[in-house]
N, C-alpha and C positions, 0 to 999 in steps of 0.2 A: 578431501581434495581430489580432484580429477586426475584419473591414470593417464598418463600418455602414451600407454601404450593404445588406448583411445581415443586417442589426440585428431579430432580431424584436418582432413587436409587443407580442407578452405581456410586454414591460420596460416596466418604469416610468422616466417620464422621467427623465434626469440623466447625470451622467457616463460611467460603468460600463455595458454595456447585453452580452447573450449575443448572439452573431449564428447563423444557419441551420447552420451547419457542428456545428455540438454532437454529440456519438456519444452524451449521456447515459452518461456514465462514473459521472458522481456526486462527481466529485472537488472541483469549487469549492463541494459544496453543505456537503459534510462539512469543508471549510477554512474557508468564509464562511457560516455555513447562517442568519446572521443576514441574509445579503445576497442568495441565492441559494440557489431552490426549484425544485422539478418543475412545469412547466405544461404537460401535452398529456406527448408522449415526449422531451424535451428539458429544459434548466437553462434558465431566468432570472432577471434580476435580477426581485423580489420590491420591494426595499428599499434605496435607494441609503446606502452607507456615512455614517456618522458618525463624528469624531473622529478623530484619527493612527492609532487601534490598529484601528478598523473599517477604514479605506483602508489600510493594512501589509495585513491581513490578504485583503481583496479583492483588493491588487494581489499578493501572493505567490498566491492561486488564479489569477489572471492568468498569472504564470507558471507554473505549474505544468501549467495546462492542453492537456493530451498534442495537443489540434487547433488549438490559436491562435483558438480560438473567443470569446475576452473582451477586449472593447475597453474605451478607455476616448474620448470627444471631446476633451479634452485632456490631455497628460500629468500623472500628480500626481508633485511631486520624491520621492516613495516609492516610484516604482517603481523607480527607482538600490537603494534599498534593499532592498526587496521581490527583487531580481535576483542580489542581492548577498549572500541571509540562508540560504541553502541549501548545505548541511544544516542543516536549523533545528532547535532542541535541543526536543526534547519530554520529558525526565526525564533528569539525571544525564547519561553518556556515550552518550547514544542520538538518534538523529537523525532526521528526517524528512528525504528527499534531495530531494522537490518532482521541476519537471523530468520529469513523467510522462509517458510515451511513447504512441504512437498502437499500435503496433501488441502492443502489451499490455494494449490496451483499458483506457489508463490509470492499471492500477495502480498501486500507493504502492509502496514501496521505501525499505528504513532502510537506519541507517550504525549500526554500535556501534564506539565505541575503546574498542577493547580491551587489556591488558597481555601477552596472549596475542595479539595483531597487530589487525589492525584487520578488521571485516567489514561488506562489503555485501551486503545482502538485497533480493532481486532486483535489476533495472537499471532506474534512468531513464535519462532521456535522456543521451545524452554530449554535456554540455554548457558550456564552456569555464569561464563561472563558478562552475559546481558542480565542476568538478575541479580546478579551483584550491584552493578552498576544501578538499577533500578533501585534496590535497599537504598545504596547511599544517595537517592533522590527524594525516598521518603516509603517508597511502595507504590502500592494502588489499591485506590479505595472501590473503583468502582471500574469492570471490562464492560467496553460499549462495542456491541457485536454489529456490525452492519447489515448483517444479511448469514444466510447458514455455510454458505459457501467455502465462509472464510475464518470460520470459528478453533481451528488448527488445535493449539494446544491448552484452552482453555482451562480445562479443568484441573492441570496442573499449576495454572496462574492462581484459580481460584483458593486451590489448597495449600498452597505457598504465602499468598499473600490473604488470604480471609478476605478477600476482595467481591462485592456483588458483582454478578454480571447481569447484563442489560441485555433483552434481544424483543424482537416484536414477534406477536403471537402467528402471524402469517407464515413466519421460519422459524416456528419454535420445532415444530417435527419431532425428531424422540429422543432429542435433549434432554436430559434431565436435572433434576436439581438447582435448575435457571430462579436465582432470585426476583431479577423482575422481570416481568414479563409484560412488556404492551401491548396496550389492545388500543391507542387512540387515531383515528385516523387525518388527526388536524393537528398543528405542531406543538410540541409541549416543551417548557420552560425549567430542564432539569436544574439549574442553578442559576445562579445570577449571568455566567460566563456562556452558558452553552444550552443551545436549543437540539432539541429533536423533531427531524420534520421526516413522516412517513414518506416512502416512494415506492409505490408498489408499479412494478413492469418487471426488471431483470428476474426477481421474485417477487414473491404474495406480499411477504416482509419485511424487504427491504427498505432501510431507513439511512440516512445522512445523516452529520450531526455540524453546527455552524456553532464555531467556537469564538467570541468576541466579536462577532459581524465579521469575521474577518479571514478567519480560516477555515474553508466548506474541506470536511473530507468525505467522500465520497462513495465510500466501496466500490462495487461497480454500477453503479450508478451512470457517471460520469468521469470523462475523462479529458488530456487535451491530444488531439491528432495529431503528429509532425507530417505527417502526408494529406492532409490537408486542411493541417493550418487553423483548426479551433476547434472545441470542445463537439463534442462525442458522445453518442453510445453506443453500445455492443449489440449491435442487432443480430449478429448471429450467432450472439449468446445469450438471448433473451429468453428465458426458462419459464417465466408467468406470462407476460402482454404486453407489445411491443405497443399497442394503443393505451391503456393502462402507463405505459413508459412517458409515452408523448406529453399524458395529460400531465403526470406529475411532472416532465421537466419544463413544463408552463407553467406548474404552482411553483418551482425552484426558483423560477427565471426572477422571480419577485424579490428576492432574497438577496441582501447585497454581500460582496465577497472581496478578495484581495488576493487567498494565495487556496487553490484548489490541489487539495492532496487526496488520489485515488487507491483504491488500493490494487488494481491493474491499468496499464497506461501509463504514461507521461503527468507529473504534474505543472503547473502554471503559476505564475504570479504574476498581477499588473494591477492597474487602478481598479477604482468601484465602476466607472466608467466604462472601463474598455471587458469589463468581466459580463457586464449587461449584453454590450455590443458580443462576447463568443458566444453568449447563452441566444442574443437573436440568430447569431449563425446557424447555431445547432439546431435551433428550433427550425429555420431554414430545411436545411439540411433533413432532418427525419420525414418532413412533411414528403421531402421528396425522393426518400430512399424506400 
């Protein structure tokens, strides 16, 4: 939990407050954005919570937060729960794992149960209440890594749960022990539920995965802007080929969607419709960046 004797000053007063250590992930801002905003290069509180479902959600960006960076002056009895709520259900059998690691610069990380086994999408933290919670879901039969980037605490998932992991051979680097490994560079059809569609630009490696037509997660791949207002990419975190990027988010654009979950950024949900319409914006959009 964040010291407050680190507490900076751009908080407003009150319970909740960001302390100095912040890497500016972005994570409590897109969990709590009611509560926490950008001041300078860092997260602060803005707006101290309101009501049980404002402080849940506060204290679950509390935990979540990959640096221990979010204090609270005294405890609220929601942080038991807020500790306790991960994997939290974001639509149907799909989960957000919270719990987000430092050295993945935070990224998010889903759960889906599945009837085809259970999967994790990238790693948080390894964190005793979240793998609790995970047992009593069933496990995980198989980690789908997006890219290297964001592979955090993998090998601890793997030896816990005797779970495969998945990554492609363009981010495989000196990983080792990776069950599967891909090499295909056209989309492939892991199970009935969920496809694999390469994307090589942010990395060599980098891949998506579109679960039921329905749910794109993304890595960093893609994301949605709230500054301006539709989907996204990291161009000045682009590690392999920002043309290499372009091409592939024209083979994406094909691909229909409903609720886009990244694992930096903002995620989205709207019609098959209006998901095409962000994807031509972005496409828009890089042509001209």
């Amino acid at each position: 939990m964040g010291s407050f004797d680190k507490s900076r000053a751009e908080n407003v007063a009150g319970n909740f407050f960001v302390d100095s250590t912040c890497i500016d992930c972005n994570t409590c801002r897109w969990m709590a954005p009611e509560v926490f905003a950008r001041v300078g290069d860092q997260s602060a509180v803005t707006q101290q919570p309101e009501g049980d479902g404002e402080i849940l959600r506060t204290a679950q960006a509390l935990v979540a937060c990959p640096t221990a960076s979010i204090g609270m002056l005294e405890k609220s009895p929601l942080l038991k729960e807020a500790v306790h709520s991960f994997p939290h259900p974001i639509r149907e059998n799909v989960y957000h794992c919270g719990y987000h690691i430092e050295n993945s610069f935070g990224a998010a990380s889903y759960f889906i149960s599945s009837d085809y086994g259970n999967m994790l999408i990238d790693s948080p933290r390894f964190a005793a209440p979240l793998v609790r919670n995970i047992e009593k879901l069933g496990g995980i039969k198989t980690m789908l890594l997006t890219h290297i980037d964001d592979v955090g605490d993998h090998e601890k998932f793997q030896k816990h749960f005797g779970c495969e992991r998945l990554i492609h051979r363009g981010d495989l680097g000196k990983l080792e022990g990776i069950e599967i490994v891909l090499e295909a560079k056209e989309p492939v059809q892991l199970n009935p539920d969920l496809k694999i569609i390469p994307v090589p630009g942010h990395t060599e490696g980098s891949i998506v995965f579109l679960y039921q037509d329905r749910f794109l997660f993304s890595g960093d791949h893609l994301a949605f802007s709230n500054s301006l207002r539709h989907f996204h990419a990291f161009k000045g975190a682009c590690w392999y080929s920002w043309d290499e990027l372009k091409h592939s988010m024209r083979r994406l654009a094909s691909f229909p969607f409903q609720f886009l979950l990244p694992g930096h950024g903002n995620s989205w949900s709207g019609s098959f419709e209006e998901a095409a319409e962000q994807m031509e914006k972005c496409l828009q959009w890089m042509e001209q960046t």
